[in-house]
C-alpha positions in Angstrom: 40.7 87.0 155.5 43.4 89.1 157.4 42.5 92.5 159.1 43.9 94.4 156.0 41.7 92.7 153.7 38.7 93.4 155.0 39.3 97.0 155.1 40.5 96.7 151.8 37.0 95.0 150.8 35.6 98.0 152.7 37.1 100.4 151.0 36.7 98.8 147.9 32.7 99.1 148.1 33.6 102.6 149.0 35.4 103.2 145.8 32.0 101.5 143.7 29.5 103.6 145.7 31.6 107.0 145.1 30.2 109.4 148.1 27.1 108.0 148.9 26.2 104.6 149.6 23.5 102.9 147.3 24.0 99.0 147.0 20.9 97.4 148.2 21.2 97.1 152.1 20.6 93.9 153.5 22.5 94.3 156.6 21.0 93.8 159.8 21.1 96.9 162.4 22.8 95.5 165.3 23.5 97.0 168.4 26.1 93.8 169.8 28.5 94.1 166.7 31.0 97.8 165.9 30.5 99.5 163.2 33.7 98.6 161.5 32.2 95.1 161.5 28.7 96.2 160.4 30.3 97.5 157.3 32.8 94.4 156.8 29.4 92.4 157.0 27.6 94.9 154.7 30.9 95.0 152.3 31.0 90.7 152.2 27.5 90.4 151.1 27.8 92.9 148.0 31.5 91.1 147.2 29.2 88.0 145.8 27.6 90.2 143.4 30.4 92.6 142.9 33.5 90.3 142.9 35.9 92.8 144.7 38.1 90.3 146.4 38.8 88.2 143.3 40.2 91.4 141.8 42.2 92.1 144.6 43.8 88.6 144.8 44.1 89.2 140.9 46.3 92.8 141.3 48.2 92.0 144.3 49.3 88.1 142.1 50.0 90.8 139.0 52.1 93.1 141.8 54.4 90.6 142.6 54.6 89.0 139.2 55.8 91.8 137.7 58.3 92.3 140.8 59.9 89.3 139.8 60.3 90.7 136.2 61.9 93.9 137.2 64.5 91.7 139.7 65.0 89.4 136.7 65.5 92.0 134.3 68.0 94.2 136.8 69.8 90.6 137.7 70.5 90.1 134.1 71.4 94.0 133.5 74.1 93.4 136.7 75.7 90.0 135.1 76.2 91.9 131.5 77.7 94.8 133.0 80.1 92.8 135.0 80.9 90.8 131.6 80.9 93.8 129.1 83.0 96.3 132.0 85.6 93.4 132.8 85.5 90.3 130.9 85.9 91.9 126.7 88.3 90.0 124.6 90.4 93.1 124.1 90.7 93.8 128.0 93.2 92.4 129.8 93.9 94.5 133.1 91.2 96.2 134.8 91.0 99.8 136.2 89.8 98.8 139.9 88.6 102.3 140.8 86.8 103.0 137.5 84.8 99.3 137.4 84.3 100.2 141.6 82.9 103.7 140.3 80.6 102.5 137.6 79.0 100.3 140.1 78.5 102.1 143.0 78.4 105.8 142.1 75.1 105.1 140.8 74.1 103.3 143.7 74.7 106.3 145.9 72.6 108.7 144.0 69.6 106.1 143.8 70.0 105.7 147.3 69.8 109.4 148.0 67.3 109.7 145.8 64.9 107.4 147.7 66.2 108.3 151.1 64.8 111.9 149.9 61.2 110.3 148.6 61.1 108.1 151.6 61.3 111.1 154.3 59.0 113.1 152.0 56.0 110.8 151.4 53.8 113.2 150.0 55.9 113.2 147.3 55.3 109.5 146.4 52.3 109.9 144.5 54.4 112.1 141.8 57.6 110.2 141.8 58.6 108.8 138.1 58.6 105.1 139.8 55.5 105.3 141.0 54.3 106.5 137.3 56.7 103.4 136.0 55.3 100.8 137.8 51.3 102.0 137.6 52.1 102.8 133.6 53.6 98.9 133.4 50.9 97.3 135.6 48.3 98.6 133.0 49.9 98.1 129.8 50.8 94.4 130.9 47.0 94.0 132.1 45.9 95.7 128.3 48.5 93.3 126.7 48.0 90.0 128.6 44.7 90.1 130.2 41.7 91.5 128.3 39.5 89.5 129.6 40.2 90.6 133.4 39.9 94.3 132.2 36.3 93.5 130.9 35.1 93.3 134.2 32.3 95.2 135.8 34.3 98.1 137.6 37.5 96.3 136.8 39.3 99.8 136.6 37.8 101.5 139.6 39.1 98.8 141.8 42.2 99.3 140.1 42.6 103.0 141.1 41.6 102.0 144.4 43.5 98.8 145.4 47.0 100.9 143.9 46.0 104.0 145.3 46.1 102.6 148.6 49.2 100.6 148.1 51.4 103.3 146.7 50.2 106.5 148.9 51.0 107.4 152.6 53.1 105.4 154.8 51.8 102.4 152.5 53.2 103.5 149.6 56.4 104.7 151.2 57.5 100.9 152.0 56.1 99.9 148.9 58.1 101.9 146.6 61.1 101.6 148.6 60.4 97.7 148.9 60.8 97.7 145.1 63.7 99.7 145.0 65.6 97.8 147.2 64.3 94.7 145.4 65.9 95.8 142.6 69.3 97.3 143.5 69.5 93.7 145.3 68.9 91.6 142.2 71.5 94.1 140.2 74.0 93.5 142.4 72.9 89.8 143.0 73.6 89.7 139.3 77.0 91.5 139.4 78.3 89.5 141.9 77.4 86.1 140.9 79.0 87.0 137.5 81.7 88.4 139.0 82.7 85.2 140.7 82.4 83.3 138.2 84.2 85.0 135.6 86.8 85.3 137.8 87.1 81.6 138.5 87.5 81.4 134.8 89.6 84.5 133.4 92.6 86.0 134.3 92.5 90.2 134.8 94.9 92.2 136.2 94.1 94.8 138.0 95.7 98.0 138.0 94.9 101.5 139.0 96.6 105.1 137.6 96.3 108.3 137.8 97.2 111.9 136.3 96.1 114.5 138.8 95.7 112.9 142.5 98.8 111.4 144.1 99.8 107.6 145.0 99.2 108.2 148.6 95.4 109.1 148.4 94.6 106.1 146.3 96.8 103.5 148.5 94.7 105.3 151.1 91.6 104.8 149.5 92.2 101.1 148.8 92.7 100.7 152.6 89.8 102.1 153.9 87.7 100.2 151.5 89.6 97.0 152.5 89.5 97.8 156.2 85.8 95.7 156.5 86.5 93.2 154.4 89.7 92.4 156.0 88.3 92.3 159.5 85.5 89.4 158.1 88.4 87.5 157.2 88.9 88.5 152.9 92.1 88.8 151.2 92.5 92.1 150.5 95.7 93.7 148.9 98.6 94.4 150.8 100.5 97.8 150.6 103.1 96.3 148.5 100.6 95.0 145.8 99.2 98.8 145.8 102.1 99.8 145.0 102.4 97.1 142.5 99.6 98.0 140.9 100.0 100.9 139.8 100.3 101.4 135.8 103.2 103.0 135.8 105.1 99.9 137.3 107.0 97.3 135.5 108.0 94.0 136.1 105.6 93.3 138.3 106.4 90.2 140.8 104.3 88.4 142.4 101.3 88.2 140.0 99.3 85.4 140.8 98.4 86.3 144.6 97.9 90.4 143.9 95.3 89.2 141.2 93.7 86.7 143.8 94.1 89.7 146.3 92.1 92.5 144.4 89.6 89.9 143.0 89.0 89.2 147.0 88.4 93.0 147.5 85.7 93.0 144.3 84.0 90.4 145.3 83.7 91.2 149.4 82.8 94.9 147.7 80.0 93.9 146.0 78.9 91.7 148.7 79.3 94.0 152.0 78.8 97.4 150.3 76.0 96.4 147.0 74.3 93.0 148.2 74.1 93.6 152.2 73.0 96.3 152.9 70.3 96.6 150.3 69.3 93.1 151.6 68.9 94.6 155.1 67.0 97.5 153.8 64.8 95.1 152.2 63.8 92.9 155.1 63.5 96.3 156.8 60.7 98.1 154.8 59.2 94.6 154.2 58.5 94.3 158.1 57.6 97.9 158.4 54.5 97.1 155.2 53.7 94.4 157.1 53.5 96.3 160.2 51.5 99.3 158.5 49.2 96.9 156.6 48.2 95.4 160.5 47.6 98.8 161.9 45.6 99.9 159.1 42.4 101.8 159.6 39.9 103.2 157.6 39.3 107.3 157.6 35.6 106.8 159.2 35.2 110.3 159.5 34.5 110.6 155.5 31.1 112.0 154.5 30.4 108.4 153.2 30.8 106.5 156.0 29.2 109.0 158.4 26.5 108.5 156.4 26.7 104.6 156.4 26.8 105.1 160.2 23.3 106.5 160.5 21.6 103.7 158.5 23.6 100.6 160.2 24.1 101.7 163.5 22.0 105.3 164.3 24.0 107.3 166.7 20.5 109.8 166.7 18.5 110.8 169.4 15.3 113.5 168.8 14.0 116.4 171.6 10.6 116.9 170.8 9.9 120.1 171.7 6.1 121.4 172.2 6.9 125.1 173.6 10.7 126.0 173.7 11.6 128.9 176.4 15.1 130.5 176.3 15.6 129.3 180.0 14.8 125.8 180.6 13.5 125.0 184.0 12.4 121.8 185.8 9.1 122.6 186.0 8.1 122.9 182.5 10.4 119.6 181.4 7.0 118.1 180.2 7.0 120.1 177.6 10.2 118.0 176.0 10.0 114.4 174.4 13.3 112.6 174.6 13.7 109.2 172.9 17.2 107.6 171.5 18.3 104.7 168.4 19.1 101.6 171.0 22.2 101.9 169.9 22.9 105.0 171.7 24.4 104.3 174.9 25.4 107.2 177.0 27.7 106.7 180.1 26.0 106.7 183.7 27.6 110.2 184.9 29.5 112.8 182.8 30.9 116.2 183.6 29.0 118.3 180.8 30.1 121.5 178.7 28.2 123.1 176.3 30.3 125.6 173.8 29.6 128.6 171.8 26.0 127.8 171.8 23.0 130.6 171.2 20.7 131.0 173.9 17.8 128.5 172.3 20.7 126.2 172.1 22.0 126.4 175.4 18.5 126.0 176.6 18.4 122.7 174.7 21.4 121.5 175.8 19.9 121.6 179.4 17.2 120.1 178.8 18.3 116.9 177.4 21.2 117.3 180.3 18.1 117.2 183.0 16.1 114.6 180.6 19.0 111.7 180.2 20.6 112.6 183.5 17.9 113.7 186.2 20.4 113.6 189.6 23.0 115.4 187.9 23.9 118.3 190.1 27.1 119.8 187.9 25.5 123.3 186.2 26.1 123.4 182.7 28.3 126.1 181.7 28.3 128.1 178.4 32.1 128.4 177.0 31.7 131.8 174.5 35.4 133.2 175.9 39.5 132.2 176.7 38.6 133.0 180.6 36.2 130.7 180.4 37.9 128.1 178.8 40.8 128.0 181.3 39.0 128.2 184.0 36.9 124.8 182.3 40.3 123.0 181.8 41.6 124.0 185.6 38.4 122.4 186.8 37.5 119.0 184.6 41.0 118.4 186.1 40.2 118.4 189.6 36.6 117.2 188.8 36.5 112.9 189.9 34.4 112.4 186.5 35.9 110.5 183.8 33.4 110.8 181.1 33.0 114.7 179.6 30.4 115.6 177.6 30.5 118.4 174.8 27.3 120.1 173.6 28.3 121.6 170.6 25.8 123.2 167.6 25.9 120.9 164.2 25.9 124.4 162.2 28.7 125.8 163.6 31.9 125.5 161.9 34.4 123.8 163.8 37.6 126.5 162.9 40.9 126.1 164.5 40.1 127.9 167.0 37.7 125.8 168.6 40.0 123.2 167.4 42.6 123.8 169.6 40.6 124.5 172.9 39.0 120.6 171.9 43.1 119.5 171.5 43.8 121.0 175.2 40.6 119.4 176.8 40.9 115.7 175.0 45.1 116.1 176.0 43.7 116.1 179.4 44.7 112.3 180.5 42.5 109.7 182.3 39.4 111.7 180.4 37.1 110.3 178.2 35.1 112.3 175.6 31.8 112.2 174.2 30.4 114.8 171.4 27.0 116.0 171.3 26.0 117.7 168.0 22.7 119.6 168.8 21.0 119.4 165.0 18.8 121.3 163.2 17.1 122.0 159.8 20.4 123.5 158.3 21.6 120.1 158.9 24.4 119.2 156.3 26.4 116.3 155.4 29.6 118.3 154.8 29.2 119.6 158.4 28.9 116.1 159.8 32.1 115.3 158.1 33.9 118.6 159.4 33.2 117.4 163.3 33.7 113.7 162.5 37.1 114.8 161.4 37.8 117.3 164.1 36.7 114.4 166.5 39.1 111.6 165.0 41.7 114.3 164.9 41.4 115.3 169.0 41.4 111.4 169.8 37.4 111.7 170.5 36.2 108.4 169.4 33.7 108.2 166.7 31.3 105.9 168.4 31.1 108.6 171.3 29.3 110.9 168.4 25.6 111.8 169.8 23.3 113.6 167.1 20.3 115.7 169.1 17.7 116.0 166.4 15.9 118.8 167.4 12.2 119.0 167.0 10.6 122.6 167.4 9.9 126.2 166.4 12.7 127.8 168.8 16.0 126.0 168.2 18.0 128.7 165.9 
């Protein structure tokens, strides 16, 4: 099982469990293994009961089966407009420009279309080809597979495996993988029909007029045969422009200026319809691929924060048996410190507490003096902007590469605060850890507000340290 699929597992348990986790848990706390594997561990023991990867392999085989419809349909749709705009039994010259324009003037605004859609990603979710292919997906699952859609949470995993694939940067090159797929069997279909048609009819082609002049569309004609002249096509000559026009007669030469402006067609539809949506297919196929590899799951969610404490605590607890404002070395007996083994603090760290109360500042010392004894760096109180530039000017002349932050649970973590965090974490050759002094107001949409603010700074998640605090003078 790739990378991708065992987030995807992950995330599908997720999706079952809603916010809060409540499968039976039969994973083994483990302090050797990350937490991202703790859960893939966790998420392969339920899949026995709860079959999420067979449904998976079953939507992402239904995906690409009903890709292939779509191409087949469009390749048919591209040979029967080729027949019905050229080959009729009362046709027997061809406007070039007008069969040119019917095929790539639509093209164009597709393309546009999606070029718009692709550089606006949030818009994905409410484009009408997203709707088409999620509307088509179901009714062909209602229509062909009742059985499958009888499953135990058959439709939850459906909202979550396609609500994954069609969102983000995901859905960006999933959507436009499709497009592409299908402008490249269109024209796949066009041209194939195109060819051989021509191989076994005879059309003139002519082009006319009534209110731009003969120069602009002898001019036009050469600039659309400039690249397929230089990859070695016959293309018309100016003389069998000329020629061509409608309001010519006796017309010489017929044989090679149909041969000529059949060569142009065909090398159109190739170089200008068939390439390049071939390029851009290979392209956004590489760049899923890519984005599949480097997909991660959003651990700072309330539900996995919570999934965090129960396989691999991040908790440590101050006991406190008579809390003074002022903590002092003398009366450290009074505090109790004990931490999950999980919880591995570095060996030295530059520490800085911010916008704490004076009880909490007092806290914050004393586990400083409890886990870290020899420190001799005083732990300063950031409540102002002097202060916090005059903390920035001096963790960057300060030789320690680990800093701590003693920060209060409670407190709301505003934009503000934010962006001091952004200009300490932006700091390079620093690493970060976040201590979250906790109290009885202890909530989990709070944990979730840091654990985002943290994955958002670049703090890493496992660097999170919750201070349970146990006493009467902690407000």
């Amino acid at each position: 099982m790739s990378q991708f699929e065992s987030r995807l597992l992950v995330e599908g348990v997720r999706a079952i469990e809603s916010a809060t986790p409540t499968q039976h848990m039969n994973t083994c706390k483990s302090d050797d293994k990350s937490f991202e594997a703790l859960l893939f561990q966790r998420a392969t023991e339920q899949d026995d009961t709860l079959q999420i990867t067979s449904l998976f392999a079953h939507f992402k085989s239904l995906t690409k089966n009903i890709y292939r419809l779509f191409a087949f349909i469009l390749f048919i749709l591209g040979a029967l407009a080729v027949n019905n705009m050229l080959f009729t039994e009362q046709l027997t010259s061809v406007n070039f420009f007008w069969a040119f324009t019917l095929f790539f003037i639509p093209n164009l605004v597709m393309f546009g279309v999606w070029l718009f859609l692709f550089l606006k990603p949030s818009l994905l979710q409410n484009s009408s080809l997203t709707r088409f292919t999620l509307s088509s997906i179901k009714l062909i699952e209602r229509r062909f597979n009742k059985a499958q859609i009888k499953r135990n949470n058959y439709w939850i995993l459906f909202s979550c495996y396609f609500e994954l694939h069609f969102s983000k940067n995901l859905g960006r090159y999933k959507l436009s993988q499709l497009t592409h797929l299908l402008w490249l069997s269109y024209f796949s279909g066009a041209l194939l029909m195109s060819v051989v048609m021509l191989a076994t009819h005879q059309v003139d082609f002519i082009w006319q007029t009534s209110i731009l002049s003969s120069e602009s569309f002898q001019s036009l004609t050469q600039l659309l045969a400039y690249l397929p002249q230089k990859l070695g096509f016959i293309v018309p000559t100016i003389e069998q422009i000329q020629q061509s026009h409608l309001s010519i007669e006796n017309l010489v030469d017929a044989d090679n200026r149909r041969l000529a402006w059949s060569s142009l067609l065909i090398s159109s539809l190739l170089l200008y319809g068939v390439l390049p949506r071939l390029l851009l297919y290979f392209y956004v196929s590489f760049q899923f691929k890519q984005f599949k590899i480097r997909y991660s799951l959003d651990l700072s969610l309330p539900y996995y924060v919570q999934l965090r404490q129960l396989l691999k605590p991040n908790k440590a607890t101050l006991g406190i048996t008579d809390a003074d404002e002022e903590v002092t070395k003398k009366n450290l007996v009074n505090f109790q410190y004990t931490a999950c083994k999980s919880v591995q603090l570095p060996q030295h760290f530059y520490p800085v507490a911010i916008e704490l109360s004076a009880p909490q500042f007092s806290l914050a010392k004393a586990h400083l003096q409890l886990v870290f004894p020899e420190s001799k760096v005083n732990l300063v109180n950031v409540c102002d902007h002097s202060q916090q530039q005059r903390l920035l000017s001096d963790i960057q002349l300060n030789n320690n590469q680990t800093v701590a932050l003693y920060v209060a649970l409670n407190r709301v973590p505003d934009r503000g605060l934010k962006r001091f965090v952004t200009q300490l974490t932006a700091i390079p050759g620093k690493q970060y850890h976040l201590f979250l002094l906790v109290d009885n107001k202890r909530s989990t949409q709070r944990d979730n507000d840091w654990y985002r603010l943290a994955d958002s700074v670049g703090i890493q998640l496992d660097n999170i340290l919750h201070i349970d605090i146990n006493g009467d003078n902690n407000e």
